[in-house]
Phi, psi and omega in degrees: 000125179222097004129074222249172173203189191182101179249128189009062189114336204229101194283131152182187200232149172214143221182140172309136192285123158304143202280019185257005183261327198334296162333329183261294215288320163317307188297333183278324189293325194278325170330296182282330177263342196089356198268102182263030162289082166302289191331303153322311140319339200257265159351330147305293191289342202245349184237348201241332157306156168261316161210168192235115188243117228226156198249099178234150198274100171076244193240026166297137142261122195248008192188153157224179169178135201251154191233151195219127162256117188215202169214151179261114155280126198235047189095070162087315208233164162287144171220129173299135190214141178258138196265117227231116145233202183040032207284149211154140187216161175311155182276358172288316198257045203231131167105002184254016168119325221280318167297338186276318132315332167287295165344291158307300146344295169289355182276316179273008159277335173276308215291302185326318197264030172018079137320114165311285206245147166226124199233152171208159146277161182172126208276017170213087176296005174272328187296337202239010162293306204280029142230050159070009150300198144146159215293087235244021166204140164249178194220110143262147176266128174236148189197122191226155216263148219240006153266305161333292210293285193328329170280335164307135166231186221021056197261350164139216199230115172336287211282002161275355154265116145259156137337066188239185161290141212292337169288356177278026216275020177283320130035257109348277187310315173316305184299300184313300181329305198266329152299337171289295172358306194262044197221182163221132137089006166310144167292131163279142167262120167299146154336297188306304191299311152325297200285351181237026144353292165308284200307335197282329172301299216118186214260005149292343203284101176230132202238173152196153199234148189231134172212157226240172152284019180164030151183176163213158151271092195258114200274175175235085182242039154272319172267010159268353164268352181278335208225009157060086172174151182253144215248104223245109159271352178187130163228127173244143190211148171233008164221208176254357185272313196305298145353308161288306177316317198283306181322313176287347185275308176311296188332291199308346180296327211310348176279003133251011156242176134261012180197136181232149199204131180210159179233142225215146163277008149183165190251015168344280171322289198304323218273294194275340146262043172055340194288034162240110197197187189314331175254033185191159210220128151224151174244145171251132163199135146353095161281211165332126141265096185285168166202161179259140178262243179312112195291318191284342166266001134306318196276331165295339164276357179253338186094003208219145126309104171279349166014306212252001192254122168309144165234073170280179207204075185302347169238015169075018199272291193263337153218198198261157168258093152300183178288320164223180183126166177295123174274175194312307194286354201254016162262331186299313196289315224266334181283325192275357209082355180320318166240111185340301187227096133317149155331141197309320217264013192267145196277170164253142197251128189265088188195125211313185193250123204239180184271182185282165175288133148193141203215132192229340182304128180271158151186000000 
């Protein structure tokens, strides 16, 4: 697929990176993100992507954006969703269009095999709200002080996460599964993604996993020893003992932390065992953005005819961009629920009551 275009002047084509271009896209990612592990980089582009797609000016690469083909659960069922990461442009070529172009390409490359959905992370949702994303999750980070926590009693029983090898995750997989089930918008993680764990966290990453009868734990502990706090990278837990047990497990630490942090879809649990006080910390921060790519296979994954709903498209992908209306992403907040109190002026959508969004798969 190759692609030509012309933004005020300024002619290219845009077309999948050949793997003898990788290296310039490796020079743009350490450029843009600051992270200078090329190998990691490399590795990435070469093993995790599904494809890589670049905007070059003449023989230039002026821009990438890497794409992940996976599934989501989505009102009950999987559904396909393309996943938009690694977005970057040379610092020469930044402002002239080319990531946004690059977007709209990919976007209009899903709508073609009819994509419902398109989900990315970002750590500035305004830049890819105003092409019609928004932010369909939230993430709290809790973090709580683990001599407080240590004083409590009936918080459960430690010793019901076991210890296993990290390669031992069927389990674990099993569990995930089934905690997505009862969710909106999760990723399934593949086999290849179990097994490449590390790399996905990164290549610094040193983990261990616990696992429970109805949870598991995968502690992270390069960066707890890097942040003096032990570091939670993914706790899936499906009842409330398991939700204790792993508190009594964190308790049991405190003689090499003084504090543990995890990011949990609400702080409920905590709420209700009091333990949000003078010694314990929640943060709100952004998840995920979705947006709908094909509207009649979005309205078949919901069940409903969106019809009746005004719709814009600031890039013109999934409709025409009217003057108003909901953009592809503030429909996704408006089917899920996204929001305690919508807006006055948003209209209702006649569509079963789903669970709340959340979503922890990096990609």
């Amino acid at each position: 697929m190759t692609t030509s275009k012309t933004l005020e002047n300024l002619r290219f084509e845009i077309k999948p990176v050949p793997r003898e271009r990788i290296e310039d896209a490796v020079n743009i990612w350490v450029l843009s993100f600051g992270d200078l592990r090329r190998s990691f980089w490399r590795d990435y582009a070469e093993n995790e992507l599904d494809s890589l797609l670049g905007a070059f000016v003449g023989d230039e690469l002026g821009a990438v954006v890497g794409v992940h083909d996976f599934e989501t659960r989505f009102f009950g069922k999987w559904v396909p969703c393309v996943g938009i990461a690694a977005v970057a442009s040379s610092p020469t070529r930044r402002r002239q269009g080319l990531v946004k172009a690059l977007l709209t390409e990919c976007l209009k490359s899903a709508h073609r095999r009819k994509i419902p959905l398109s989900m990315l992370g970002a750590s500035e949702p305004a830049i890819y709200e105003q092409m019609g994303w928004a932010v369909s999750d939230w993430h709290y980070s809790l973090e709580l002080d683990l001599d407080h926590l240590s004083r409590l009693s009936g918080l459960g029983i430690a010793e019901h996460y076991a210890i296993v090898a990290n390669n031992r995750h069927e389990k674990a997989a099993a569990l995930r599964e089934r905690w997505l089930a009862g969710g909106n918008l999760g990723i399934r993680r593949s086999e290849k993604r179990w097994q490449r764990l590390t790399s996905v966290l990164g290549p610094d990453f040193v983990w261990q996993l616990l696992v429970h009868q109805d949870g598991y734990i995968i502690l992270d502990l390069s960066k707890s020893k890097q942040r003096e706090k032990l570091v939670i990278a993914e706790w899936v837990y499906l009842t409330d003992d398991a939700f204790k047990d792993g508190l009594a497990f964190f308790a049991n630490m405190q003689n090499q932390y003084e504090r543990v942090e995890w990011v949990d879809s609400t702080p409920e649990r905590l709420l209700q065992l009091g333990l949000v006080n003078d010694w314990n910390v929640v943060r709100l921060r952004t998840g995920h953005l979705s947006r709908i790519v094909h509207l009649e296979a979005f309205e078949k994954a919901i069940g409903t005819s969106l019809s009746a709903v005004s719709m814009r498209d600031p890039i013109a992908v999934t409709c025409q961009n009217n003057n108003d209306g909901l953009t592809p992403g503030q429909i996704i907040q408006l089917a899920t629920d996204f929001w305690t109190e919508p807006p006055k002026d948003w209209p209702t959508l006649n569509v079963r009551r789903v669970p709340r969004a959340f979503t922890t798969e990096r990609f």
